[in-house]
KELUMFI-773515 format. One record per residue (C-alpha): residue number from 1; x, y, z. Coordinates in steps of 0.2 Angstrom, whole numbers. Layout:
BEGIN
NUM,X,Y,Z
...
# end
This chain:
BEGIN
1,-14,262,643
2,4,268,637
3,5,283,650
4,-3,273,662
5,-17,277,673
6,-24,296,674
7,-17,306,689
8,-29,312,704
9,-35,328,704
10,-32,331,687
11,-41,330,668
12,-33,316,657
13,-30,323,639
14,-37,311,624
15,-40,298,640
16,-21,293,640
17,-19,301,659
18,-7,314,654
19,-10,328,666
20,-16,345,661
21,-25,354,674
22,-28,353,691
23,-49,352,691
24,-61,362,704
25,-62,346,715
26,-42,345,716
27,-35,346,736
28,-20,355,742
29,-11,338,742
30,-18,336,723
31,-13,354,716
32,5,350,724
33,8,333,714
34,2,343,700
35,13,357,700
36,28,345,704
37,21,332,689
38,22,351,677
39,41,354,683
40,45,336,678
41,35,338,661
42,44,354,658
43,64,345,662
44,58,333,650
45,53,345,636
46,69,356,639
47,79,342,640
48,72,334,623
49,72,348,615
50,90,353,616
51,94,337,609
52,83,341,594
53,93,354,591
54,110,349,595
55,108,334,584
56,97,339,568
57,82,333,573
58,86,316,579
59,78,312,596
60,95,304,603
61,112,310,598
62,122,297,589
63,135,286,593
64,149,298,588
65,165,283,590
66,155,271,578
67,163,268,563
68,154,267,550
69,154,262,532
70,163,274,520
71,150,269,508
72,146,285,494
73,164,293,498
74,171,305,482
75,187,305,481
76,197,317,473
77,213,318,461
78,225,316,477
79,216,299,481
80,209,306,497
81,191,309,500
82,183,327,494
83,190,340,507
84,206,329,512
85,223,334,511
86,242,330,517
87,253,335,528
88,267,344,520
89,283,347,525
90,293,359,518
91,279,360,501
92,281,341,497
93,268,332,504
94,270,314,516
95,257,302,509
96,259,288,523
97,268,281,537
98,283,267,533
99,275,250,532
100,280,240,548
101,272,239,567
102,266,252,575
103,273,253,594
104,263,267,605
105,266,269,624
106,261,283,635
107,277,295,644
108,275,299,659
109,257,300,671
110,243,301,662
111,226,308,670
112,212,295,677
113,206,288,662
114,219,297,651
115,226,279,647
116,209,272,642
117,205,287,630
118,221,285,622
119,220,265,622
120,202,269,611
121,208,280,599
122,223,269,596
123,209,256,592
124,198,266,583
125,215,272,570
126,219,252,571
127,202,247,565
128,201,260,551
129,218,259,543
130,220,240,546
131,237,244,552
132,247,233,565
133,245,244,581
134,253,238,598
135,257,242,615
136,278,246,613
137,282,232,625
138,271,218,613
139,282,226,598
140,302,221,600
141,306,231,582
142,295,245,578
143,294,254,560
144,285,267,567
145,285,274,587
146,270,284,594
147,270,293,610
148,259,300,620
149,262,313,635
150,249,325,645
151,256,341,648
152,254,360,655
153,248,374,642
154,265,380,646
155,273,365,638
156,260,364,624
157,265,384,621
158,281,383,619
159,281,365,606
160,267,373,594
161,276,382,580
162,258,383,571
163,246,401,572
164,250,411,586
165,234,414,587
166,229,396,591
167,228,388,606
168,231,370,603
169,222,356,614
170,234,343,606
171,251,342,598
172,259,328,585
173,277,331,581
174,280,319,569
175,296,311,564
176,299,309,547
177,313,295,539
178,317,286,521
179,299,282,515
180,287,293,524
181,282,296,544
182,293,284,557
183,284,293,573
184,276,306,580
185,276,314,598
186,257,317,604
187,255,330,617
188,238,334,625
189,234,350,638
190,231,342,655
191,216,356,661
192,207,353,642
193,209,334,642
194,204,331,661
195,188,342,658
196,182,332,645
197,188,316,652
198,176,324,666
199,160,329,656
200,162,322,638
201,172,306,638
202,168,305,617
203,178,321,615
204,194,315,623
205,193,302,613
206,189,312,597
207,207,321,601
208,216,308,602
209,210,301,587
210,214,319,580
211,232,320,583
212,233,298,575
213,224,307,560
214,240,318,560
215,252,305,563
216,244,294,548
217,250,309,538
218,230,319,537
219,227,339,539
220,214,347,546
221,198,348,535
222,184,361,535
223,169,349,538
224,165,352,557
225,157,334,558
226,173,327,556
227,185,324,569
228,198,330,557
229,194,349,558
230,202,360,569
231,193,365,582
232,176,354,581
233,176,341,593
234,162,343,604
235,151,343,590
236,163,330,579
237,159,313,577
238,168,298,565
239,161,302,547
240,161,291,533
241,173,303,523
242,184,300,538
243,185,282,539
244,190,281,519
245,202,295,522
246,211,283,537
247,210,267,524
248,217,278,509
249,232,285,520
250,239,269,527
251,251,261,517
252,250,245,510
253,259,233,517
# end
């Protein structure tokens, strides 16, 4: 029998042995594993049913770092997928980074698993520009430097020149030389990044990818599945538009 055999003291529904009332002949001890059997059964519900809702209908949530195919992706006129735009400095958009290796490296103390979140999403940029990613020390000339550092909100505040109205998690200053983007300088708030290091490992990592989207020369976008949009990273996972978007951006070596 799938739910295995009926409980004592109570009357199996549709003979399968999931409890649904305690019958006249149940004991004291019987009406107790009942009502402790009908708290479990109501965790259970709760529990499925927020995911219901959290994620569309699907019983499980997703895996949100999965990569997948940017199959069915509509491009638009600037060669970047529907929604998509470039950084612009000064009105003139940068399309891409300067073809060479990429060098990152961390400044300074990062939090317990800091490095690890950082070394994902560098993988995760890796795998979907195809660009040559390394750690600085494996990379003796680099075309392009990115470095990461974990600060106070104080430090965040007084490097964001964007909204004042906006209180960034994450900063990329990029660097920009003869050909396009030659580095960028990622800053992450300490309190926000520890927390998610904390309670939602996915969303740390989702920042991180963020600010690369930035360095690879990406603005922000609407669409609150993706990881590109301002604010959405709790509910943010890699989209398809996004993995084209990374592959269109990167130069071509």
């Amino acid at each position: 029998m799938p739910f295995g055999p009926p409980v004592p003291g109570l009357v199996a529904v549709d003979g399968r042995g999931w409890p649904a009332a305690v019958g006249p002949q149940g004991s004291a001890g019987d009406r107790r594993r009942a009502a402790l059997i009908k708290i479990c059964l109501i965790v259970v519900a709760t529990a499925l049913a927020m995911s219901l809702v959290r994620f569309g209908g699907e019983a499980f949530a997703p895996d949100r770092l999965a990569v997948p195919a940017p199959d069915g992706v509509e491009f638009q006129d600037n060669g970047l997928p529907e929604g998509y735009s470039y950084l612009t400095v000064e009105g003139d958009w940068v399309s891409r980074m300067v073809c060479g290796p990429i060098a990152w490296e961390i400044v300074g103390e990062a939090p317990p698993g800091g490095r690890t979140a950082v070394e994902d999403g560098v993988a995760l940029m890796a795998q979907m520009t195809g660009l040559p990613v390394r750690p600085a020390e494996a990379v003796d000339v680099p075309a392009v430097e990115l470095t990461f550092e974990f600060v106070s909100p104080e430090v965040i505040a007084s490097r964001y020149r964007g909204d004042e109205y906006m209180e960034p998690l994450g900063l990329a200053e990029m660097r920009y030389g003869y050909g396009g983007i030659t580095g960028a300088a990622i800053s992450f708030k300490l309190p926000y990044f520890e927390a998610a290091l904390d309670s939602d490992y996915d969303a740390a990592v989702l920042l991180v990818l963020h600010e690369l989207g930035h360095a690879v020369g990406l603005d922000h976008v609407t669409n609150k599945e993706s990881f590109m949009h301002s604010s959405a990273y709790l509910e943010a996972h890699i989209t398809a538009a996004d993995v084209a978007a990374f592959a269109a951006v990167a130069p071509d070596c």
